[in-house]
C-alpha positions as CSV (number, residue, x, y, z in Angstrom):
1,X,-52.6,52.0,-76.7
2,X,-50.0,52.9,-74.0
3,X,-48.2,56.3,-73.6
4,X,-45.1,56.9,-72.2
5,X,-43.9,60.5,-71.3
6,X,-41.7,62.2,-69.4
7,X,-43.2,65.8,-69.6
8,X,-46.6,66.6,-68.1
9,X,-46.3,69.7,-70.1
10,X,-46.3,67.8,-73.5
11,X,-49.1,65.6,-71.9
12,X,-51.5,68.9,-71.4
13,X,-50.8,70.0,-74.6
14,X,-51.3,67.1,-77.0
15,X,-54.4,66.4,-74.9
16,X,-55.9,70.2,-75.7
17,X,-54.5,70.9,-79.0
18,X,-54.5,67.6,-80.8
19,X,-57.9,65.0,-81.1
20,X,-55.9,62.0,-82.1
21,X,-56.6,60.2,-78.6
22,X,-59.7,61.9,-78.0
23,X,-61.1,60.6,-81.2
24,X,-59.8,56.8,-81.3
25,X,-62.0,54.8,-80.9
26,X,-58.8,52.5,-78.8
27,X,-58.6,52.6,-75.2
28,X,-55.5,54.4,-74.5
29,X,-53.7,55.3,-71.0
30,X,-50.9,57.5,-70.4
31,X,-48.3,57.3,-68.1
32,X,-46.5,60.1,-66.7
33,X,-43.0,59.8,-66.1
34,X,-39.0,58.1,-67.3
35,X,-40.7,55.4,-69.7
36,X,-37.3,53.1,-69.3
37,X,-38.5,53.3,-65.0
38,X,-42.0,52.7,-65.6
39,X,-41.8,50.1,-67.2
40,X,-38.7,48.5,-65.5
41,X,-41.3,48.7,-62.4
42,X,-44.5,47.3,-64.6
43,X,-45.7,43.9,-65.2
44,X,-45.4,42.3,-68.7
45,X,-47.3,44.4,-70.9
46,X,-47.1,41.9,-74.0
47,X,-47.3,44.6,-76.7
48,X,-47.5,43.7,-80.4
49,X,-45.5,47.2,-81.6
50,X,-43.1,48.9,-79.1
51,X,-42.0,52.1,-80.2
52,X,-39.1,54.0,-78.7
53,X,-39.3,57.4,-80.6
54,X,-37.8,59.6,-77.5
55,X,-35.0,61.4,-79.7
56,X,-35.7,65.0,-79.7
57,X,-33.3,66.4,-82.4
58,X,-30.2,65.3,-81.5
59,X,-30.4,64.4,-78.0
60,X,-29.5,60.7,-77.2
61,X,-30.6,59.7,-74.0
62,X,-28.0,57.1,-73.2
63,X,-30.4,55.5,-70.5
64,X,-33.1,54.5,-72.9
65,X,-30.6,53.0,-75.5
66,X,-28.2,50.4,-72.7
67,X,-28.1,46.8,-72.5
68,X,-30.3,47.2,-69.5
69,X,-33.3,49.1,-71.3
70,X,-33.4,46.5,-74.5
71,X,-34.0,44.0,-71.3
72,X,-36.5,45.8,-70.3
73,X,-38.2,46.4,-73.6
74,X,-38.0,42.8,-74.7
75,X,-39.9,41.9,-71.2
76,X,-42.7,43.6,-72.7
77,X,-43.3,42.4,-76.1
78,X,-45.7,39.6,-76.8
79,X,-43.9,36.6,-78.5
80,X,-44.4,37.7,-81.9
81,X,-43.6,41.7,-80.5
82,X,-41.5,44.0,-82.6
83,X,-39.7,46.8,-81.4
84,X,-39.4,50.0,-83.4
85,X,-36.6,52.3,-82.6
86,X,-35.7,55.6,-84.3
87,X,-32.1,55.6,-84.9
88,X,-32.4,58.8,-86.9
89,X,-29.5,61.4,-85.7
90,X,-27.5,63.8,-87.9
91,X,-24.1,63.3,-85.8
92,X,-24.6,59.9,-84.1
93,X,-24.7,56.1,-85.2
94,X,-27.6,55.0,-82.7
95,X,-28.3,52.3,-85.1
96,X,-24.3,50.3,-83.9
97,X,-26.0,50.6,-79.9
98,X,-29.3,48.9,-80.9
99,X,-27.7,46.6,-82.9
100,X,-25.3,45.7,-80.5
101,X,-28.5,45.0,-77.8
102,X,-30.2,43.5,-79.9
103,X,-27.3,40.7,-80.7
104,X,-26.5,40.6,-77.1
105,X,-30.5,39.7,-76.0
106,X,-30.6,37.2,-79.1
107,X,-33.0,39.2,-81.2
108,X,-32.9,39.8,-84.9
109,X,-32.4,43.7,-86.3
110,X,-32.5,45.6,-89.3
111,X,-32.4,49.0,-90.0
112,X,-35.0,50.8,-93.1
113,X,-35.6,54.3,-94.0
114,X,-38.7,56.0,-94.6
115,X,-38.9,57.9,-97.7
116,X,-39.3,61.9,-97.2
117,X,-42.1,63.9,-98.7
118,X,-41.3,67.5,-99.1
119,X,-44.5,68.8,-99.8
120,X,-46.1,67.1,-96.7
121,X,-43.3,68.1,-94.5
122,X,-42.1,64.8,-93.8
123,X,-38.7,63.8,-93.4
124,X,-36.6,60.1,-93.1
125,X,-36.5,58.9,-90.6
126,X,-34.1,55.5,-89.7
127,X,-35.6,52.9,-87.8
128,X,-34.7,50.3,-86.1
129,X,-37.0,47.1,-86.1
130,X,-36.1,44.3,-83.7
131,X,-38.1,41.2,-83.2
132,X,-37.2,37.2,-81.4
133,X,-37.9,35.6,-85.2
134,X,-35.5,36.9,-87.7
135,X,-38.8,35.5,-89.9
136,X,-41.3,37.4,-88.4
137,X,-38.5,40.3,-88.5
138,X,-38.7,39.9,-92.5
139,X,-42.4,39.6,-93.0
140,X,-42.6,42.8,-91.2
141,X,-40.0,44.2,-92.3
142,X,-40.9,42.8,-95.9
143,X,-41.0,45.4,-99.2
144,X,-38.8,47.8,-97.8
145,X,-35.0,48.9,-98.1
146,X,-32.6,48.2,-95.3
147,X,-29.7,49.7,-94.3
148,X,-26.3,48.5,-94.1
149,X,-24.8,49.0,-90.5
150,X,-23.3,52.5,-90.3
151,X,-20.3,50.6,-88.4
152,X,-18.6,48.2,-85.8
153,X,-21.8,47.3,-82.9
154,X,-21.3,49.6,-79.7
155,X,-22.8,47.6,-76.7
156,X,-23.9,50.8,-74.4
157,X,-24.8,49.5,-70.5
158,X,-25.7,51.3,-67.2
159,X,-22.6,51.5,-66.2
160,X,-20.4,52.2,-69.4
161,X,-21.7,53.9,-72.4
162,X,-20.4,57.5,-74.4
163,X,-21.5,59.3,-77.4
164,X,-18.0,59.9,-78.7
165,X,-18.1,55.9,-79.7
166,X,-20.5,56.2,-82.0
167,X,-20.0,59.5,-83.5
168,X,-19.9,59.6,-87.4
């Protein structure tokens, strides 16, 4: 298991506070630092499940969500890789940027909801889930309800992208 995070702070602190990588019995190894530059600099990591979960209420960094970024993240994944993306956000369609990369880089997309459990303080979340098979996307993708797109496909890049396009 790999770790991406930009804080050292939040590093510390799920390290003392929390035993979910103290007590796996995985090899995990964090890295320290802009997850988009770290792995733009890495060599092919090949991962099975790529999760970009770096949305912290309704923050959009623009960076992690370009034409540029999807390049990067598709470098990464094995053949049969899927990358999961949380396109939840209260005033934003994320979900027209990452399906806008993900048509540009030729891989399938769909969008599901997890369901919310009030008593276990758990809310939806949207996810995006991209994969290069649009089978192996269904199969994984399988027994769960997807989401229509929230609108027209926003292709965000390095050099052009703005919240107000996607704004619902």
């Amino acid at each position: 298991l790999s770790f991406f995070e930009l804080d050292p702070l939040v590093v510390a602190l799920a390290q003392r506070r929390f035993t979910y990588l103290a007590r796996t019995p995985a090899a995990t190894r964090i890295a320290v630092g802009d997850g988009r530059l770290l792995l733009a600099r890495a060599a092919r990591q090949d991962f099975d499940v790529l999760v970009l979960d770096a949305f912290a209420s309704d923050a959009v960094p623009v960076h992690l969500l370009t034409l540029e970024a999807f390049t990067a993240y598709r470098r990464h994944l094995a053949p049969d890789g899927v990358l999961l993306a949380n396109v939840s956000n209260r005033h934003l369609a994320v979900d027209r940027v990452v399906r806008a990369a993900a048509r540009r880089l030729g891989l399938a997309c769909a969008v599901i909801e997890t369901d919310a459990d009030a008593a276990r303080f758990v809310s939806k979340v949207r996810w995006a889930v991209l994969a290069r098979d649009p089978a192996q996307l269904a199969r994984e993708i399988e027994g769960q309800k997807t989401l229509a797109a929230s609108g027209s496909e926003v292709l965000w890049t390095d050099a052009r992208a703005s919240v107000w396009s996607i704004r619902k």
